[in-house]
C-alpha positions in Angstrom: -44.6 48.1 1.3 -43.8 50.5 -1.3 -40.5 49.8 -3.6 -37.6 51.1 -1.5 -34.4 52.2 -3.9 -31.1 52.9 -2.1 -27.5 52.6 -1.7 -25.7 49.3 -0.8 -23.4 50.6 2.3 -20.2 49.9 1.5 -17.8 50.4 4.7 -14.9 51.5 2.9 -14.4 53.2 -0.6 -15.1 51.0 -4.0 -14.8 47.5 -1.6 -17.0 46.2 -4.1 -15.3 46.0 -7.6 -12.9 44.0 -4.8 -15.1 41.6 -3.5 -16.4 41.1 -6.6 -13.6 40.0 -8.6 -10.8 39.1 -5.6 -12.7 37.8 -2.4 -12.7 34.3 -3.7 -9.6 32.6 -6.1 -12.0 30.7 -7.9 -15.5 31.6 -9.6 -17.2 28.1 -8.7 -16.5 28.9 -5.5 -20.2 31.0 -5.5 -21.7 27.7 -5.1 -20.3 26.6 -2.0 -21.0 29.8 -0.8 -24.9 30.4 -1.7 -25.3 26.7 -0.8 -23.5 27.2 2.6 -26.1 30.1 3.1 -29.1 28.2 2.4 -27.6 25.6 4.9 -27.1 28.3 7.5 -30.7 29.1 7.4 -31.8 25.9 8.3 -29.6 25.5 11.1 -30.7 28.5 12.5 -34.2 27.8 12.0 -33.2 24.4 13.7 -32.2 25.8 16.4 -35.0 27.9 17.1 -37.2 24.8 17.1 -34.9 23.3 19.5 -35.2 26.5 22.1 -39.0 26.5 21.6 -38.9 29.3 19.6 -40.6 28.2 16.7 -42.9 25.4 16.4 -42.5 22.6 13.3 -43.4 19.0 13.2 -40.6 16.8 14.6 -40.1 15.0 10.7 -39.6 18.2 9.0 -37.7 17.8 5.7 -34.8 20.2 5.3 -33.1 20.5 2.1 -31.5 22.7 -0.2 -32.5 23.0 -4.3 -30.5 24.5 -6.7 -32.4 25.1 -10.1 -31.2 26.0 -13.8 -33.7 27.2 -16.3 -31.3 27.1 -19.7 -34.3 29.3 -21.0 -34.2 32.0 -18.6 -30.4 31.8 -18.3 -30.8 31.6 -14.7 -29.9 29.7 -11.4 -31.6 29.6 -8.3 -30.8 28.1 -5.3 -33.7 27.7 -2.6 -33.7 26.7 1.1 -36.4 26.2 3.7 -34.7 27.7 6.6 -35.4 30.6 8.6 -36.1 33.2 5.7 -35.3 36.7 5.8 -37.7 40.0 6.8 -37.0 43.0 5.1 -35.2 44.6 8.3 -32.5 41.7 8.1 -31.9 42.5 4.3 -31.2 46.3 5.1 -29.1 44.4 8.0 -27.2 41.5 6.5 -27.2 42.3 2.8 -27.4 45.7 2.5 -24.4 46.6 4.8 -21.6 44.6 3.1 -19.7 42.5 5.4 -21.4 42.4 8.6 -21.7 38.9 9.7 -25.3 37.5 9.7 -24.1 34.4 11.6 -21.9 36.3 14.4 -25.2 38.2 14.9 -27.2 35.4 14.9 -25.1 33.8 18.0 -24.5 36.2 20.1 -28.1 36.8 20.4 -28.9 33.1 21.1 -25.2 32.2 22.6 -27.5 32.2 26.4 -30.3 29.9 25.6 -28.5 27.2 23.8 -24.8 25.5 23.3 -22.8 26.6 20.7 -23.1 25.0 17.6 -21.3 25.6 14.0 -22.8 28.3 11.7 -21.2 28.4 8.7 -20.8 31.6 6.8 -20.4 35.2 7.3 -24.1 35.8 4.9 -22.8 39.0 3.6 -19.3 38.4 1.6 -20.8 35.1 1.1 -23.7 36.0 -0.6 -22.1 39.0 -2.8 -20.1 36.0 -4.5 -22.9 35.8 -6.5 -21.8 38.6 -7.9 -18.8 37.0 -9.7 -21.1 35.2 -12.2 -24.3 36.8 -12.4 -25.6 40.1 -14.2 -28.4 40.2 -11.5 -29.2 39.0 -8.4 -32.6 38.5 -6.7 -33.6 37.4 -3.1 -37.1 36.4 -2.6 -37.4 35.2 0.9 -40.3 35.0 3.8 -39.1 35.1 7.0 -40.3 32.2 9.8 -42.2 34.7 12.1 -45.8 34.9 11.8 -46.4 38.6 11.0 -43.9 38.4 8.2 -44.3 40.0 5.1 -42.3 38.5 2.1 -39.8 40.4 0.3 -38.4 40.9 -3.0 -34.7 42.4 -3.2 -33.2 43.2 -6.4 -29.6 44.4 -7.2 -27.8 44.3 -10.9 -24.4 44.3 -9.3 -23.6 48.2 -8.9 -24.1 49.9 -6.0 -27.6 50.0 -6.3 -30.7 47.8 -5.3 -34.7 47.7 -4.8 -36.3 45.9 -2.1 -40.1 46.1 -2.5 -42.9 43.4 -1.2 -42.5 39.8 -2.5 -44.6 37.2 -3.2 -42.9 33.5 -1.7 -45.8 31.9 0.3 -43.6 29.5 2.0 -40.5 29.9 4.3 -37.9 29.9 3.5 -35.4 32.0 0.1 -35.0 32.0 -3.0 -31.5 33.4 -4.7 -31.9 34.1 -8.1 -29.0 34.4 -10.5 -29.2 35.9 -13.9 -26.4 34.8 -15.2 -24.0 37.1 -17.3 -21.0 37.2 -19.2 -18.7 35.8 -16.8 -21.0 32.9 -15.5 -21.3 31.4 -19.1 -19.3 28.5 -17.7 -22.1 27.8 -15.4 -25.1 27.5 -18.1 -24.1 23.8 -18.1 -26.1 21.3 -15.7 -22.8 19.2 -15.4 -21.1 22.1 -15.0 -23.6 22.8 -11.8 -23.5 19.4 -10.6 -20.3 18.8 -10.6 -19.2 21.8 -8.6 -22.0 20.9 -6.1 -20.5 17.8 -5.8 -17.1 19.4 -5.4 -17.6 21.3 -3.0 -21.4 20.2 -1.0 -20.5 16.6 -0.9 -20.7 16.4 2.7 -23.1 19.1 3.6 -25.8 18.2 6.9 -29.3 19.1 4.4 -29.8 17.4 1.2 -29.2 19.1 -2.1 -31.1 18.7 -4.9 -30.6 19.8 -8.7 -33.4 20.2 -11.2 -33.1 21.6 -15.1 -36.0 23.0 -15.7 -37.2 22.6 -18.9 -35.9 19.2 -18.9 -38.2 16.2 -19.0 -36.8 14.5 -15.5 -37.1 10.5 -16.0 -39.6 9.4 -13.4 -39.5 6.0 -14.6 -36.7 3.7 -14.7 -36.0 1.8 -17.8 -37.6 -1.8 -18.0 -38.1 -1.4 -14.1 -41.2 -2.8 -13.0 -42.8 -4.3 -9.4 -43.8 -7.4 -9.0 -47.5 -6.2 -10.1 -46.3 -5.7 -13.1 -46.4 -1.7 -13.1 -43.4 0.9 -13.5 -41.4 1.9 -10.5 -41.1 5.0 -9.8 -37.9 6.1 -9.2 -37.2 9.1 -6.2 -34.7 11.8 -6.8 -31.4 11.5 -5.4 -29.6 14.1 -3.3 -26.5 14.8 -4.5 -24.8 15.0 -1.5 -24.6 12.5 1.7 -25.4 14.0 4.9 -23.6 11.9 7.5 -20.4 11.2 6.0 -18.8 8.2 6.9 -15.8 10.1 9.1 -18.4 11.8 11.2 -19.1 8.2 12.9 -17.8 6.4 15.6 -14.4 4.3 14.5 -16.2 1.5 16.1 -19.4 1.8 14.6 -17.9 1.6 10.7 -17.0 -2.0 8.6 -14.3 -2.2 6.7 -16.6 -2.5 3.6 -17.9 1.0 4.8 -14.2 2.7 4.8 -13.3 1.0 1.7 -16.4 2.2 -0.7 -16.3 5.4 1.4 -12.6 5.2 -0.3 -13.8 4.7 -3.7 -17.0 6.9 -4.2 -14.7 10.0 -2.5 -11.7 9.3 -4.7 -12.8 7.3 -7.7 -10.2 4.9 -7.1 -11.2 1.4 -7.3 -7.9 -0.3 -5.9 -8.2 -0.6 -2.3 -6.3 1.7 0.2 -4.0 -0.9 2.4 -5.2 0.5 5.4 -6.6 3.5 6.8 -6.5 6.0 10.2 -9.7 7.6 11.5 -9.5 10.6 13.7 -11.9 11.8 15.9 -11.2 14.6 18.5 -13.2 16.8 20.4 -11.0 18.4 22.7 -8.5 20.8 22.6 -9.8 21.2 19.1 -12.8 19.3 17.2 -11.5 17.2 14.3 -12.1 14.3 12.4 -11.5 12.6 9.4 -10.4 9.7 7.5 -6.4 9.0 6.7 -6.4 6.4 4.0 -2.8 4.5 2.8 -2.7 4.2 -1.0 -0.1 1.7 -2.3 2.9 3.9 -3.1 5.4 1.0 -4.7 8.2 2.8 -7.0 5.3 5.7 -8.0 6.6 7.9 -5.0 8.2 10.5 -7.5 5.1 10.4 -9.5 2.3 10.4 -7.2 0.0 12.9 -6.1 -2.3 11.7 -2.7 -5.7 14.1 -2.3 -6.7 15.6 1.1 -9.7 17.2 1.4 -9.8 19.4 4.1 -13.5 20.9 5.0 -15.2 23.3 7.6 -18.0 22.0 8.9 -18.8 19.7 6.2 -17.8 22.6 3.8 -15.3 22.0 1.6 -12.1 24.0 1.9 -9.3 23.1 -0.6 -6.9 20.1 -1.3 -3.8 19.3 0.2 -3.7 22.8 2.4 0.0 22.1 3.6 -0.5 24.5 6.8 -2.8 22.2 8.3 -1.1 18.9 6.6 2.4 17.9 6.8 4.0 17.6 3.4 4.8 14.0 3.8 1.5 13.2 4.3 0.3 14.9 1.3 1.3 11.5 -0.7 -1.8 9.8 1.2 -5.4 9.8 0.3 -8.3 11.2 2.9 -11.1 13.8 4.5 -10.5 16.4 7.2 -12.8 18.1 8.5 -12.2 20.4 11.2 -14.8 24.0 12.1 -12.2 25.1 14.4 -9.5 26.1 11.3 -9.2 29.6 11.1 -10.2 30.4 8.4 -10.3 34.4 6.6 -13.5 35.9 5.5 -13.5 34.0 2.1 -12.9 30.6 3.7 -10.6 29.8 0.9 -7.6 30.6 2.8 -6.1 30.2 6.8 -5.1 33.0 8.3 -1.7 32.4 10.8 -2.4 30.8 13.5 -0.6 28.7 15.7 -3.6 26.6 16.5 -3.1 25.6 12.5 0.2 23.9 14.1 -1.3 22.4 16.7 -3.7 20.6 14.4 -0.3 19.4 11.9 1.3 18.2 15.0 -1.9 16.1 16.0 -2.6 14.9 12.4 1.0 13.8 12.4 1.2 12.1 15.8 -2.1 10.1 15.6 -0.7 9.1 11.9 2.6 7.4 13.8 0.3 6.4 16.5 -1.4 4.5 14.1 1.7 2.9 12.4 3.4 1.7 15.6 0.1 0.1 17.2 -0.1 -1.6 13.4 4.0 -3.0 13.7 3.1 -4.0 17.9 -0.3 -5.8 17.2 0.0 -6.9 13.7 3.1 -7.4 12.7 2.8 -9.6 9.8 0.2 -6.6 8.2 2.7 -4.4 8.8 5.5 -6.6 7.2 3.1 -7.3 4.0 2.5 -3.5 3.7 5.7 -2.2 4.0 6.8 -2.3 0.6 4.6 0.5 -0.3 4.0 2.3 2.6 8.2 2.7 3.5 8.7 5.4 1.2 6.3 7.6 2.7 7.3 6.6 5.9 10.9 7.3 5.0 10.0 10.6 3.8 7.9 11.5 7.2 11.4 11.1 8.4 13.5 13.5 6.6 11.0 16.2 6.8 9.8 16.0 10.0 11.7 15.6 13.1 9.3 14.7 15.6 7.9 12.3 12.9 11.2 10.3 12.5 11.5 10.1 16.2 8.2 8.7 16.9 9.3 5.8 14.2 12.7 4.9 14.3 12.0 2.0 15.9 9.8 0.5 13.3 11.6 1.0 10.4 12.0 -2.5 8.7 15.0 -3.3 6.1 13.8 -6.4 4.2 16.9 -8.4 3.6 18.7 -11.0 1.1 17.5 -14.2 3.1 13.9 -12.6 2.6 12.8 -11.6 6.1 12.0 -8.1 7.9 14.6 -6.5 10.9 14.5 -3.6 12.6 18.1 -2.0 12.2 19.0 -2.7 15.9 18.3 -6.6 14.6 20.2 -6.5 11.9 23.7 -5.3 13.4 23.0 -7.8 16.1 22.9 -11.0 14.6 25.8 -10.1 12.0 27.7 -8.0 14.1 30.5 -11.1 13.6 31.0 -10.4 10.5 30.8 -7.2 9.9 29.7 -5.1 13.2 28.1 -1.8 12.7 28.4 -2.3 9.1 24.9 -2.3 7.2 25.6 -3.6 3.5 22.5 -2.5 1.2 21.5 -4.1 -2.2 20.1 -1.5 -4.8 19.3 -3.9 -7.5 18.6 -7.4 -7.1 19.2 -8.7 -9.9 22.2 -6.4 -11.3 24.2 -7.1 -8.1 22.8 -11.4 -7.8 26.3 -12.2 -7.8 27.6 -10.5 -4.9 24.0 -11.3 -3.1 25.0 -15.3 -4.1 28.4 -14.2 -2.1 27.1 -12.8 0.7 24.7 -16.3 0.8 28.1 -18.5 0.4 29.5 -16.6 3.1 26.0 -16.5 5.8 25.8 -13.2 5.1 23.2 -11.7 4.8 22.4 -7.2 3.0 19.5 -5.3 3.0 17.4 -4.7 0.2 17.4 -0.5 -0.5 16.1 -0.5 -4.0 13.9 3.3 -4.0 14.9 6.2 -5.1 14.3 7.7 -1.3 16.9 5.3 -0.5 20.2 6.9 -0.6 19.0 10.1 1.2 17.4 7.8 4.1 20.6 5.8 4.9 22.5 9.4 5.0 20.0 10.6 7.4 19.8 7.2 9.6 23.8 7.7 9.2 23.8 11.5 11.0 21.2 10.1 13.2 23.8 6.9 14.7 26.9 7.8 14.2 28.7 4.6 14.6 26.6 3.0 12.1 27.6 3.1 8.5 25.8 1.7 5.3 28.0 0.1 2.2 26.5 -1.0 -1.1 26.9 -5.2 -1.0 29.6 -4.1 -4.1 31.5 -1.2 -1.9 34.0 -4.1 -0.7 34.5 -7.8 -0.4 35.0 -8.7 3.6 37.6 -10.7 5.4 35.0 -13.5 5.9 35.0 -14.0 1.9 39.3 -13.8 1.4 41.9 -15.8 2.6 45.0 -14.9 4.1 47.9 -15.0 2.3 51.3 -16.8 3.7 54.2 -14.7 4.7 56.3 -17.1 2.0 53.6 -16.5 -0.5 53.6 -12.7 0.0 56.4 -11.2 -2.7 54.9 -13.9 -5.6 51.2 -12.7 -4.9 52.7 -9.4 -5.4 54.2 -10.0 -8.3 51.4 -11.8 -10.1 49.4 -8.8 -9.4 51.4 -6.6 -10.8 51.6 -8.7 -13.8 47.9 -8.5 -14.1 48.0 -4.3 -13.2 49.8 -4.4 -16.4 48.7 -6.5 -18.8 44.9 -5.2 -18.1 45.4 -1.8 -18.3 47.4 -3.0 -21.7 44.5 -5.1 -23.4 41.7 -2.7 -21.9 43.3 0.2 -22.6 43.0 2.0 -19.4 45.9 3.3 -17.7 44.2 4.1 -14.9 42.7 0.8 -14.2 42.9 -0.5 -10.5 43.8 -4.1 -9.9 43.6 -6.2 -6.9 44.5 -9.8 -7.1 42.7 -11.7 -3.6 42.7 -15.5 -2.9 38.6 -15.9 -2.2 37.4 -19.0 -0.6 34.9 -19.8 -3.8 37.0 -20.7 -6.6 33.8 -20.3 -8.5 34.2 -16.6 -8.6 37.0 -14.8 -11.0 36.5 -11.2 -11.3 34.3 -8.9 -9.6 34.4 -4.9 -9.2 34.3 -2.8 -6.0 33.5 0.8 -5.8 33.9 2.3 -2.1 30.8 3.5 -0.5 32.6 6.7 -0.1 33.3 7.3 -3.7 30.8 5.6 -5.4 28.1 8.7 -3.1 30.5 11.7 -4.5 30.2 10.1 -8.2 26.1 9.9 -7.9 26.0 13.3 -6.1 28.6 14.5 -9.2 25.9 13.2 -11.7 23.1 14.9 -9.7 24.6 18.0 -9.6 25.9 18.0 -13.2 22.2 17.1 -14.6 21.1 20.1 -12.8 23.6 22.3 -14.6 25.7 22.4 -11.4 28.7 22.1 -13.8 30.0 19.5 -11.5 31.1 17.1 -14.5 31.3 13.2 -14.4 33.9 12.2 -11.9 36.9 9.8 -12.8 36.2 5.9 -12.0 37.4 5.1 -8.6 36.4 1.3 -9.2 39.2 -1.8 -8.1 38.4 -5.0 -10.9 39.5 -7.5 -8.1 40.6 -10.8 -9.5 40.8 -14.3 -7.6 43.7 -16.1 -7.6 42.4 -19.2 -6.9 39.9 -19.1 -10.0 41.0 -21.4 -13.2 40.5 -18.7 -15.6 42.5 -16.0 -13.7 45.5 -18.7 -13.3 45.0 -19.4 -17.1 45.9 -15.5 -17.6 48.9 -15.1 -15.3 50.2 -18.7 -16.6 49.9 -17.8 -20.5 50.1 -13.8 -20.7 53.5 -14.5 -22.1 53.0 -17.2 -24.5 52.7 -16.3 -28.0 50.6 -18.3 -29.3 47.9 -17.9 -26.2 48.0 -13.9 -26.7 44.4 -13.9 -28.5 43.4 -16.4 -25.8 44.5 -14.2 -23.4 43.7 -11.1 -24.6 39.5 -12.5 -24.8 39.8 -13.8 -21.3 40.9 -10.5 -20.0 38.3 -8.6 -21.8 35.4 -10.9 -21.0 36.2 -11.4 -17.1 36.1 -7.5 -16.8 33.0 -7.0 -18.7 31.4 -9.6 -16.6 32.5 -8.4 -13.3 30.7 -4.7 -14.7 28.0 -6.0 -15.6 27.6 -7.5 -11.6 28.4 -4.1 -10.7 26.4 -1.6 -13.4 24.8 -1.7 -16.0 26.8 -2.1 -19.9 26.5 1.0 -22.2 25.5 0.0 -25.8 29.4 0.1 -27.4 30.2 -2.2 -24.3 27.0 -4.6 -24.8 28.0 -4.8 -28.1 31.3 -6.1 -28.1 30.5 -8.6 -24.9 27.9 -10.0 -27.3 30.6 -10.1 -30.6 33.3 -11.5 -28.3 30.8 -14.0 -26.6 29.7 -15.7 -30.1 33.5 -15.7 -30.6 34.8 -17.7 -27.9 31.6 -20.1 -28.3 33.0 -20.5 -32.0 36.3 -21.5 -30.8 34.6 -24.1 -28.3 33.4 -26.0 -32.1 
């Protein structure tokens, strides 16, 4: 045919300046798109062979080659699917944004079952646009009588379409690349947004540089004849992904370097959910549990969700619930509805339904691991109960479905459920969950508690404190105290009516003289006869107070204006310990005043330090006065 010159038909006024330069958020995305194309093609032409439409040998070899020619400054992506006739460019390229693949099934959507096209061919295609100068389609269409074709546009409105000269099936798209593709005259560049976004795409992709010498033989690699091996080109992509399998058809080994070669993360996941629906929606995927430890503030988990083995985006939170964002893992789902540019979802209530699923099968998953393997669970759960924690305070439904299984690991080293816990110490202190922070700040109240048979829990993450105010407004009559918030009945003993009025005198005494020699006025003293004499000072902050001071601190670093809040903490003493009787016996001796006054000073900063940590003018004199009274021992 003669060269036919014309108008692009553009179906509302200056669309294309628009799709140009806003259809798509990010440039690279052209090469999902053009890729996506070429992969449409061959499905189509697939399933024409399958219909009987078109004849092709059974071991056909699909595939998909993009090409950069430094030289020429151009990039080329080629496909041998169904190729187009010049009627279906005036069609599907000239008239912007009519849908190729729409087209394409409702004229077959009687002779065969539905099956996923990708793209809408028009928008897709004029992403091309984004990077390149010119574009070019060479292209020879499947049918016998076909005459190839040769389209031309230089990104105006503008565009030739004359006879080509392709001899095979199949399409060519040629991009000159311009100003704003200069990013992409860079084979890594190429190859790694292939990767980025075609990893899992159902035909083979290959990349050649040409100009560039490729290695066909491999370094020192020679067969047992003695002659060079020839090495085959790769694909950069892998067709069957592991999460389009059967759960029961994949090893372990297979989800865990499926893990690794997705992710580049060579520590092992701890465990891993694979989802595979068909019905009311089609979905599948692999969930994969990285170990979370103390990084929860830090860390940052990657889902990839695709369309049809097309990536999407990351961490889309429409289709994945926040808390799950923290994990690691592929979803892929064609039924997301997705807009024209497939970069974004469109509302939909479906989208939902899909969260809801995703979330469900993910406590699904976490409750058949706590019924059936219980000790796994147990060994996992000190990096996988923050996220689970976090499921809870942000989704309802979540918390609901796993309430049951939340473990508290506690001082005596083994896991309960809550319900556990409250019954076997409900003697001591029923409905009362005492929680340990900081194992080895708070030992000595934890070697207490151990004197005593009693037993806390061990709290020490950050997600802590908000949990145990949720699991508090969840069951009421259950409250949590910090193993310092109080010392029990169980650890004091009662004092004697007769003894009453000189107890009360001593601790007066003591009121006194500590606020004296520590100069704090407002310094609150409790004198208690404990069962260990071992023990002579310890401080007590209630649960109550000690919440309002963090939430003051919280609030003031965020420029609240909250302020510090006074000290609420009680420096109980025991009466029954030598050094304490030493104090009340010699506070009013003369000569014993220095004795007295080190004593007092040294039994507070010890019970602090059980309690919180020293600031550096308090370390500093604890150390001084400690190298004092071991110079008096001399």
């Amino acid at each position: 045919m003669s060269i036919e010159k014309g108008s692009l038909s553009i179906h509302s006024e200056n669309i294309f300046p628009i799709i140009k330069k806003w259809l798509y958020s990010d440039h690279d995305i052209f090469v999902r798109e053009l890729i996506s194309n070429g992969s449409d093609a061959i499905t189509k032409l697939k399933k024409l062979v399958t219909m009987g439409e078109v004849d092709l040998p059974s071991d056909e070899a699909y595939k998909i080659i993009v090409r950069y020619d430094e030289k020429a400054g151009t990039l080329t992506f080629t496909d041998n699917g169904i190729g187009l006739t010049a009627e279906e460019v005036k069609k599907y390229i000239n008239q912007i944004a009519f849908s190729g693949a729409e087209d394409f099934l409702n004229t077959y959507k009687d002779k065969a079952d539905s099956e996923q096209i990708i793209g809408h061919f028009g928008l897709g295609f004029y992403s091309a646009f984004m990077v390149a100068q010119q574009v070019e389609i060479k292209s020879l269409s499947y049918k016998s009588d076909a005459t190839p074709i040769h389209w031309t546009c230089d990104g105006g409105t503008e565009f030739e379409l004359e006879d080509g000269d392709r001899s095979e099936r199949g399409t060519d798209i040629i991009l000159h690349l311009g100003e704003d593709g200069k990013e992409f005259k860079n084979a890594y560049k190429i190859k790694s947004t292939i990767e980025k976004y075609c990893s899992f795409m159902p035909y083979e992709i290959y990349f050649e540089e040409v100009g560039k010498e490729e290695d066909s033989v491999e370094d020192n690699a020679v067969d047992k004849d003695g002659k060079d091996t020839v090495v085959e080109p790769k694909p950069l992509n892998e067709v069957s992904p592991l999460y389009l399998k059967q759960p029961s058809e994949c090893t372990d080994e297979e989800y865990k370097a499926f893990y690794r070669d997705t992710f580049m993360d060579f520590k092992e996941p701890l465990f891993w959910i694979h989802l595979n629906m068909d019905y009311p929606f089609n979905l599948k995927g692999i969930l994969y549990f990285p170990k979370l430890g103390n990084e929860f503030e830090n860390i940052e988990g990657q889902i990839k969700l695709y369309n049809s083995q097309v990536f999407v985006a990351e961490n889309i939170k429409e289709v994945i619930p926040e808390f799950l964002l923290l994990l690691k893992g592929v979803i892929d789902c064609p039924d997301l509805p997705l807009n024209v540019s497939r970069s974004f979802l469109q509302n939909d209530g479906f989208v939902k339904k899909i969260s809801d699923y995703i979330s469900k099968k993910v406590a699904d998953r976490l409750k058949s691991l706590y019924k059936n393997e219980k000790e796994s669970y147990e060994k996992f759960w000190g990096d996988i109960h923050p996220f689970i924690k976090f499921g809870g305070l942000r989704d309802e439904k979540f918390y609901d479905k796993v309430k049951d299984i939340l473990l508290y690991k506690t001082t005596t080293g083994d896991y309960v459920v809550l319900n556990d816990y409250l019954e076997r110490n409900k003697e001591k202190h029923e409905n009362k969950v005492y929680y340990v922070t900081d194992a080895v700040q708070q030992a000595q109240y934890i070697k207490m508690f151990k004197d005593h048979d009693m037993e806390a829990v061990i709290l020490e993450h950050n997600i802590d404190q908000a949990f145990i105010s949720h699991i508090e407004a969840k069951t009421s009559d259950v409250k949590f105290a910090r193993i310092d918030a109080d010392l029990t009945d169980v650890m004091k003993e009662e004092i004697h009516e007769d003894d009453q009025e000189a107890h009360d005198a001593s601790a007066e005494q003591l009121q006194k003289l500590f606020a004296d020699v520590l100069s704090k006025e407002d310094i609150k003293v409790q004198l208690e006869s404990l069962k260990s004499e071992d023990i002579s000072a310890v401080i007590v902050l209630a649960e109550e107070s000690r919440r309002m001071q963090d939430m003051s601190k919280m609030y003031g670093f965020m420029g609240m204006g909250l302020g510090d809040m006074p000290s609420d903490e009680t420096l109980i003493l025991n009466k029954k310990n030598k050094i304490v009787n030493f104090i009340l016996t010699n506070h009013g001796e003369a000569d014993k005043k220095e004795d007295v006054k080190l004593f007092c000073e040294h039994l507070y900063d010890l019970a602090l330090m059980s309690h919180k940590p020293l600031d550096a003018e308090a370390m500093t004199k604890f150390i001084q006065r400690s190298q004092s009274l071991l110079t008096r021992m001399i």
